[in-house]
C-alpha positions in Angstrom: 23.5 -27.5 33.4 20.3 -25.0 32.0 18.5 -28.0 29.7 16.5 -24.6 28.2 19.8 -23.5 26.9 20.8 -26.9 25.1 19.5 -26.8 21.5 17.5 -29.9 20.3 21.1 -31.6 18.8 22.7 -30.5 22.0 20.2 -32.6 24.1 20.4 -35.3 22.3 24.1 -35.8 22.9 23.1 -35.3 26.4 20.6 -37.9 26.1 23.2 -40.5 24.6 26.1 -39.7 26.6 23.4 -40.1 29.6 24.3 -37.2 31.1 20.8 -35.9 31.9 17.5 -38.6 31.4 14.8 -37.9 29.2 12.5 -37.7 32.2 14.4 -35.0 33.3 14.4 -33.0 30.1 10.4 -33.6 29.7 10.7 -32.2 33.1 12.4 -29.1 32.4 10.3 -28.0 29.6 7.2 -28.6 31.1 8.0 -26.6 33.9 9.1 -23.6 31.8 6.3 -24.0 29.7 3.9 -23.5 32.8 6.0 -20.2 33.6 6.0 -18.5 29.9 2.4 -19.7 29.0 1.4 -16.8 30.8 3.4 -14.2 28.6 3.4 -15.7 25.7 0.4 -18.2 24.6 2.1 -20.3 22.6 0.2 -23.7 23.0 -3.2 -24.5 22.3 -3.0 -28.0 23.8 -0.6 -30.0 26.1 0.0 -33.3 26.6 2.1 -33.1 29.8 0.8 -36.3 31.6 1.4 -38.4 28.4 4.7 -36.8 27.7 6.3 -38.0 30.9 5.1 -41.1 30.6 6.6 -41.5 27.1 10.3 -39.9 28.4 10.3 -42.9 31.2 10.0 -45.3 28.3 12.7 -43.8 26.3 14.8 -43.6 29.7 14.1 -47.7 29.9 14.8 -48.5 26.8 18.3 -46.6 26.9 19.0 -48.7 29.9 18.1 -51.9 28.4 20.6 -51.0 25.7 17.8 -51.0 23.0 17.7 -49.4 19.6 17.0 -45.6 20.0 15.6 -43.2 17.3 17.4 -40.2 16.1 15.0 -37.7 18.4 14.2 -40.1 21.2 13.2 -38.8 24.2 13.1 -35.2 22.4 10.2 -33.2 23.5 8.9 -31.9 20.3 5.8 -29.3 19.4 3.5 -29.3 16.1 1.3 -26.6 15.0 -2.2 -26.9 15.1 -3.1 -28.2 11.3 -1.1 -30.5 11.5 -2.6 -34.2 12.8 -1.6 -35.6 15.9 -3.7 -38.5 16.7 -6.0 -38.1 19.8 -5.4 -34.2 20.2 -7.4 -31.5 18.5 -6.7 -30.3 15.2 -8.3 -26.9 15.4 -5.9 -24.9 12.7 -7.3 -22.1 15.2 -10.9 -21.8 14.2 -14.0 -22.4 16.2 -15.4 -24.4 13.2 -12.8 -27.3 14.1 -12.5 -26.2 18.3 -14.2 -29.9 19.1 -12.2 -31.9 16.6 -9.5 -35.0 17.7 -7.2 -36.1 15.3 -8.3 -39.9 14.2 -5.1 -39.9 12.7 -1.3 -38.7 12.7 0.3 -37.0 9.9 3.2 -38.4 8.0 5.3 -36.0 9.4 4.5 -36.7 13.0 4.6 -40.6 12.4 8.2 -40.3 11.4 9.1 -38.3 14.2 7.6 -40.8 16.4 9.2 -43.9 14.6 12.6 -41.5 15.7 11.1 -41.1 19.5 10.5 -38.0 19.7 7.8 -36.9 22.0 5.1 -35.0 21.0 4.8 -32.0 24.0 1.4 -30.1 22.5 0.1 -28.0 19.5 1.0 -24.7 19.2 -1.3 -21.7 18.0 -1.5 -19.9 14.5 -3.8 -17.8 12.5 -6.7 -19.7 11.6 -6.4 -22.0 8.8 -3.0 -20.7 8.5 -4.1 -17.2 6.8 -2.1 -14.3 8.1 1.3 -12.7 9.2 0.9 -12.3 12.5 -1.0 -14.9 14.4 -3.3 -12.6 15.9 -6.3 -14.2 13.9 -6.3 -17.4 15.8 -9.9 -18.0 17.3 -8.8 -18.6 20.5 -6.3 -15.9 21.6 -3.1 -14.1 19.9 0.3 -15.2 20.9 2.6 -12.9 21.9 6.5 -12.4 20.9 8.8 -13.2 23.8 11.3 -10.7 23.3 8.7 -8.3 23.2 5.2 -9.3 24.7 3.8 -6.5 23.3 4.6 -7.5 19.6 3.6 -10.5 17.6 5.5 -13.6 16.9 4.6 -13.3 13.4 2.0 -16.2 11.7 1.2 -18.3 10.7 3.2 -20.0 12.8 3.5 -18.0 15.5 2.9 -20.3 18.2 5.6 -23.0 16.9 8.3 -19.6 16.5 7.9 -18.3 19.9 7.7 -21.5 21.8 11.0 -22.2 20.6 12.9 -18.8 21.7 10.7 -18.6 24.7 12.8 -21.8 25.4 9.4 -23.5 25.6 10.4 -26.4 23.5 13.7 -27.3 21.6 12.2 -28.3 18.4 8.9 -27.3 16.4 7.0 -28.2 13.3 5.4 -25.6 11.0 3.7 -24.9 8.1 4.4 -22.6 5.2 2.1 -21.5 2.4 3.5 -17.9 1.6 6.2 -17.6 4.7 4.4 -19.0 7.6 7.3 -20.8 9.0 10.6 -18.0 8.1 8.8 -14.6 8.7 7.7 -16.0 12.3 11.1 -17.4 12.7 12.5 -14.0 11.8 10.6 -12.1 13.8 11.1 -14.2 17.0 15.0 -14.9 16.4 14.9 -18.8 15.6 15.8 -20.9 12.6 13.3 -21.9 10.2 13.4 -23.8 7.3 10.9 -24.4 4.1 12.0 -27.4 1.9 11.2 -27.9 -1.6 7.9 -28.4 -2.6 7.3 -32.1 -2.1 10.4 -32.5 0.0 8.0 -33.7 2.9 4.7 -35.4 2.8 1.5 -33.1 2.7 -0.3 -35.6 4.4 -2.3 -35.0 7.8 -1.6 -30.8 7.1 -5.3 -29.5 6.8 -5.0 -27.8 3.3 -4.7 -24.3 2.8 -3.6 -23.9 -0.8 -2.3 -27.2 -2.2 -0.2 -26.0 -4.5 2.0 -23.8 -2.1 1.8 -25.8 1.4 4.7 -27.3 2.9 6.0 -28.6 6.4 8.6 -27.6 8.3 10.8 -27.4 11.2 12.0 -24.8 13.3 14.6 -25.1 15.7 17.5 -23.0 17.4 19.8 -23.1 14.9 20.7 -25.2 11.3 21.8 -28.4 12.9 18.2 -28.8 14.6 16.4 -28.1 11.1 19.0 -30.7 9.4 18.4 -33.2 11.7 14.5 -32.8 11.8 13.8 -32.8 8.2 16.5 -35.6 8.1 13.5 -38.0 9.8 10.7 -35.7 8.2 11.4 -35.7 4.4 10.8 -38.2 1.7 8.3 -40.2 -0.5 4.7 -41.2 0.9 2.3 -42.7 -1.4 -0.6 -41.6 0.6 0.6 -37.8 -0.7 0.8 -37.7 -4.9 2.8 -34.6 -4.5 5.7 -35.7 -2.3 9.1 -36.4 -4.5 10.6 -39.2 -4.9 13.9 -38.5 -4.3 16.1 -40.3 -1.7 16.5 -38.5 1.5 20.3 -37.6 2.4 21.1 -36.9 5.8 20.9 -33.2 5.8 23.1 -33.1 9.1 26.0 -34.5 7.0 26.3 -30.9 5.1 26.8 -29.0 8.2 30.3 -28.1 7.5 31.6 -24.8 8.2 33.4 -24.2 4.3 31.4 -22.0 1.6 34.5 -20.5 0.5 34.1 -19.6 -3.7 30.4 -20.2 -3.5 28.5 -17.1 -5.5 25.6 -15.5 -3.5 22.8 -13.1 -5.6 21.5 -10.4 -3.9 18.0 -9.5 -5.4 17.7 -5.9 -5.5 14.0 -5.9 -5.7 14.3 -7.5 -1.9 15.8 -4.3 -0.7 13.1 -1.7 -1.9 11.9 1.0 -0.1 9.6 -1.1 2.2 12.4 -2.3 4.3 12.9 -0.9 7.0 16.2 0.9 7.5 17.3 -1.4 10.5 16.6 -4.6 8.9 18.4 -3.4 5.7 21.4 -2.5 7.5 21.5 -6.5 9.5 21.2 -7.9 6.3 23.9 -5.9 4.6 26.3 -6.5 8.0 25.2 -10.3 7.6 26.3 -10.4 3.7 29.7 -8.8 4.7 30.6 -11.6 7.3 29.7 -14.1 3.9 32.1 -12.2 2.2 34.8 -12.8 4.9 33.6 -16.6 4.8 34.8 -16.4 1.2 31.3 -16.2 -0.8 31.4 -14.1 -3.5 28.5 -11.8 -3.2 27.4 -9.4 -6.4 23.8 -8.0 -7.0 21.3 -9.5 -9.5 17.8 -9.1 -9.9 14.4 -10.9 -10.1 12.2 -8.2 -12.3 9.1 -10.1 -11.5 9.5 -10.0 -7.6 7.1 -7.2 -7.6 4.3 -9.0 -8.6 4.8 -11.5 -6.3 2.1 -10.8 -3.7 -0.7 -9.7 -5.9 -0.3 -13.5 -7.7 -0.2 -14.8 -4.5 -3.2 -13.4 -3.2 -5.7 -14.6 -6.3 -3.8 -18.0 -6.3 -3.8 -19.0 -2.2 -7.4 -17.5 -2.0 -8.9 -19.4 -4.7 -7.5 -22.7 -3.3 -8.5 -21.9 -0.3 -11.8 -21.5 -1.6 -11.9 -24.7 -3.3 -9.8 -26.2 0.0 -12.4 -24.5 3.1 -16.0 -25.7 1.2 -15.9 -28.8 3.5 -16.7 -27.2 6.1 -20.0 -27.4 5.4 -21.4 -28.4 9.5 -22.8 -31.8 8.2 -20.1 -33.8 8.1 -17.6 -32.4 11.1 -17.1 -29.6 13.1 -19.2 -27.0 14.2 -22.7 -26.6 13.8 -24.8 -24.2 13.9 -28.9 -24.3 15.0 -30.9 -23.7 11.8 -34.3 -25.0 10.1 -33.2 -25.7 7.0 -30.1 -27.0 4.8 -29.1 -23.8 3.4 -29.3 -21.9 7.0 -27.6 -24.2 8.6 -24.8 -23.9 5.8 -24.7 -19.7 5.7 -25.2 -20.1 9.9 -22.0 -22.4 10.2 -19.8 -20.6 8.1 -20.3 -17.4 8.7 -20.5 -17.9 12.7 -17.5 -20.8 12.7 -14.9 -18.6 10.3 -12.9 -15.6 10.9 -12.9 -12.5 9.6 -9.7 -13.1 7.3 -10.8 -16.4 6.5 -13.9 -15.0 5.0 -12.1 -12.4 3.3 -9.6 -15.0 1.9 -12.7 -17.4 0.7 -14.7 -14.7 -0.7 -11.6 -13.5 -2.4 -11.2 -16.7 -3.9 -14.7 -17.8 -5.0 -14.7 -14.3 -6.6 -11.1 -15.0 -8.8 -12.4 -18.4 -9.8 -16.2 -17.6 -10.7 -17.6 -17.1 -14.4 -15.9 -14.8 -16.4 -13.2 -13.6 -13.9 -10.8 -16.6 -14.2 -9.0 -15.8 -16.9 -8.9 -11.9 -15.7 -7.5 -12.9 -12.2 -6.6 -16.8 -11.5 -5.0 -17.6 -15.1 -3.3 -14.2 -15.1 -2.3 -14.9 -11.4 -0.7 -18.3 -13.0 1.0 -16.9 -15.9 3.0 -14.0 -12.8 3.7 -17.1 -10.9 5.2 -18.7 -14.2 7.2 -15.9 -14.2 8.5 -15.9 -11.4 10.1 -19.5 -11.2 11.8 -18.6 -14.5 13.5 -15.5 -13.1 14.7 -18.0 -10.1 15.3 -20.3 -13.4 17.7 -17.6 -14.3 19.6 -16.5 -11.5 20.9 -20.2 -10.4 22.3 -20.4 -14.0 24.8 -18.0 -12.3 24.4 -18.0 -8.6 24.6 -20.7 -5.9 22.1 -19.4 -3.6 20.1 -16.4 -3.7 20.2 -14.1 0.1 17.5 -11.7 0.9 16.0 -9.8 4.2 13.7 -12.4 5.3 10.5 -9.7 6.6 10.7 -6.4 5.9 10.4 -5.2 9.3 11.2 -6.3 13.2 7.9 -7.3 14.6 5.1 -4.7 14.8 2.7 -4.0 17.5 0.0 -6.1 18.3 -3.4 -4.7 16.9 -1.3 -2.2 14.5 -2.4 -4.3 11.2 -5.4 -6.0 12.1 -7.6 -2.9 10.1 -5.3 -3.0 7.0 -4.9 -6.4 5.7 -2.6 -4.9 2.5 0.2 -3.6 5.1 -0.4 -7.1 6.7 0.0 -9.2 3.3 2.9 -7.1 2.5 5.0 -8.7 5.7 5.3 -11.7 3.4 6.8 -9.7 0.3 9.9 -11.6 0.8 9.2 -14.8 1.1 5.9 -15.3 -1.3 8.1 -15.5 -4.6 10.4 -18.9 -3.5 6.6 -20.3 -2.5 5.2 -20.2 -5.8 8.2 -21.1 -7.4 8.0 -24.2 -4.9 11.4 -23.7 -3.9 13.9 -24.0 -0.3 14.2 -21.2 1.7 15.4 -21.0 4.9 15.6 -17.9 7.7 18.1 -17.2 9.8 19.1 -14.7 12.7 21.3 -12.1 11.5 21.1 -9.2 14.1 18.8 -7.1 15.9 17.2 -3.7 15.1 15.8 -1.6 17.9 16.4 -4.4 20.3 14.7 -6.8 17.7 15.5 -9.8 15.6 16.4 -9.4 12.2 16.6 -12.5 9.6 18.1 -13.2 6.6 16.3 -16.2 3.8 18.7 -18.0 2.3 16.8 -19.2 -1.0 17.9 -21.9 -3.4 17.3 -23.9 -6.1 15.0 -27.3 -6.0 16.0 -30.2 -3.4 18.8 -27.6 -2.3 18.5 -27.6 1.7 21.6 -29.0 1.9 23.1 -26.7 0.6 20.8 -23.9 2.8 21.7 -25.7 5.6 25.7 -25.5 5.0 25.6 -21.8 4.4 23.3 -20.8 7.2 25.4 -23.5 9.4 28.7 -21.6 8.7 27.3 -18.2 9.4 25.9 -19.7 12.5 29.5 -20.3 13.5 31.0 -17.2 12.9 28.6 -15.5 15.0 25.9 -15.9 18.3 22.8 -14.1 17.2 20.9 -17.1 16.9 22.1 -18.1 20.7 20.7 -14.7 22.4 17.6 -15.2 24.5 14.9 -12.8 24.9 14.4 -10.8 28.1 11.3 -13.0 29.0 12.0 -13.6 32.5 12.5 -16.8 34.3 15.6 -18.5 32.4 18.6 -18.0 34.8 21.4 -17.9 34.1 
């Protein structure tokens, strides 16, 4: 039995039928971990000691025949703004590099109510801002199918532990496509609910009004399950729904026979590349054979998705990133005076695209330039959501190429930040519209993954989660490993 091959649903069963022990599965991971570290540079922090301690107490309570939660025992990895009490929260900056958690976020205190074990944080581009995850503080991670390529960002570290086989089951975050373009790019699952699906609360803010956790897993039944424990109401979090939770995994039915799929034309502009195009379009012909109905449609403000995105995300980052002031917590730097000590810390603890991004920001929201660039930016985003208004009047789902291209070189956008904010051209719009999207693997392009987004309507995962389920089982891209070595056979 290879434990690395099992997805996080398929180790669970394990776990129940007590066919393998928790320990054991702790075990496994840990040790692959140590081997792909190396290559890929996933984790910022790991808990190993702690971890194996934790799967022994799931193994006991098993054996005493107690109640068990829906991941117990499950090794389980969260990005790195995202609170995990007693590890650092970084987000991948040196302005946080010293800071521990005092808290957990919701979303990691329901996966612990469920026993799931929390492994490590993984890496990302600092505060979350960029494609690529090459502008962490502390080192970029690399894509195991191609160590030479990025795992895409933000959530690069959380994508390419989970097809490095590093860990079965991941949390992200996703302001503008930080969880599906790296989940593209690196050949995994990755699903962003509805804004307000799950609690915003422990996720060190980026822009408030596009943020949203998620998981990413092997495949549709791991996403199901883990927003199944993730999602819901928390009072501590004024922009979390109030809707009733469904379990997610109860839609995973292999039928989507008669439902109608739009394909946004604007999606397949010249920007994609010809490989990706050609995945997506094999991928919408196996839908067809499913028996959705597929026809073209189109979003006419899809365009202008990324230039509202950049004047809206900045300026709330702006707003978001002035506590980090080096008074109250993380770094600081040496200086004489209030003011010094405030231009010293900043500009010494933040990035190079974080500064861009704040600047950016403080520049759309300053005196007599809001209404030219952050109200305008508002009124795109507007719409935007109606255009999405308009299509699920007819269609079920919308289906698009989920990045534009396979993964690029490392270093080849690092000097051009517009071919870098145009990786996200595809899955921007369903982020200001605050709607689900999920990304899928649909085939490979020059020995590279391909995804397709699924996009629909609000509170609509289930529905996401059927569709990309019954593509799942008509085909195996999502089970292909990459090369990295050390996974036998």
């Amino acid at each position: 039995m290879n434990l690395l091959e099992e997805t996080a649903s398929g180790i669970l069963r394990l776990l129940q039928a007590r066919e393998v022990s928790s320990r054991e599965v702790v075990e496994a991971f840990l040790e692959r971990l140590e081997e792909a570290e190396p290559l890929v540079q996933a984790f910022l922090s790991v808990r190993a000691e702690e971890a194996l301690r934790e799967a022994e107490e799931a193994d006991r309570k098993r054996a005493r025949g107690e109640r068990v939660g829906l991941l117990e025992g499950l090794p389980v990895a969260i990005k790195d703004n995202i609170a995990v009490r007693g590890l650092p929260t970084t987000c991948g900056s040196r302005i946080l590099e010293n800071f521990i958690s005092p808290y957990d976020a919701t979303a990691v205190e329901k996966l612990k109510a469920e026993g799931a074990i929390i492994m490590g944080k993984t890496n990302l581009d600092e505060f979350a801002m960029g494609s690529s995850c090459e502008n962490s503080a502390f080192f970029p991670t690399r894509n195991p199918w191609d160590t030479s390529r990025v795992p895409g960002g933000s959530s690069g570290g959380s994508a390419a532990a989970v097809a490095a086989r590093e860990i079965p089951l991941a949390l992200g975050s996703d302001t503008g496509g930080s969880i599906r373009q790296p989940a593209a790019l690196c050949g995994v699952t990755g699903l962003k609910p509805t804004y307000g699906r799950v609690s915003r609360y422990g996720l060190v803010a980026f822009a408030s009004s596009l943020d949203q956790i998620g998981p990413l897993g092997r495949d549709a039944e791991d996403c199901a399950l883990c927003l199944s424990v993730i999602a819901g109401r928390d009072p501590r979090d004024a922009t979390s729904a109030p809707h009733e939770v469904p379990d997610y995994t109860a839609h995973l039915v292999p039928e989507i026979r008669g439902l109608r799929l739009g394909i946004p034309r604007e999606y397949f502009s010249r920007g994609v590349e010809t490989g990706v195009r050609e995945a997506v379009e094999e991928a919408l012909s196996i839908l067809a054979d499913l028996g959705a109905e597929v026809e073209e449609c189109s979003l006419p403000h899809t365009p202008y998705g990324v230039a509202a995105y950049y004047l809206i995300a900045p300026a709330e980052a702006s707003s978001n990133l002035a506590r980090y002031d080096g008074v109250r917590y993380g770094y600081r730097a040496q200086a004489e005076d209030y003011l010094s000590l405030y231009l010293r810390t900043r500009g010494q603890g933040f990035g190079r695209e974080v500064r861009r991004r704040i600047i950016l920001g403080t520049y759309a929201l300053s005196s007599g330039y809001y209404d030219q660039y952050y109200l305008k930016a508002q009124k795109v985003r507007t719409l935007i959501r109606r255009d999405f208004d308009q299509a699920f009047k007819r269609y079920d789902l919308l289906v698009t190429p989920t990045s534009p291209t396979v993964a690029f070189r490392l270093g080849e956008k690092v000097e051009d930040p517009l071919a870098m904010y145009l990786s996200d051209v595809c899955t921007i719009p369903p982020n200001l519209a605050g709607l689900p999207a999920i990304s899928i693997p649909c085939g490979f392009s020059a020995g590279l993954p391909v995804g397709m987004q699924l996009i629909g309507p609000l509170f609509s995962e289930g529905l996401l989660l059927q569709v990309a389920y019954a593509f799942q089982q008509a085909t195996d891209f999502h089970r292909r490993r990459p090369p990295l070595g050390g996974v036998s056979e």
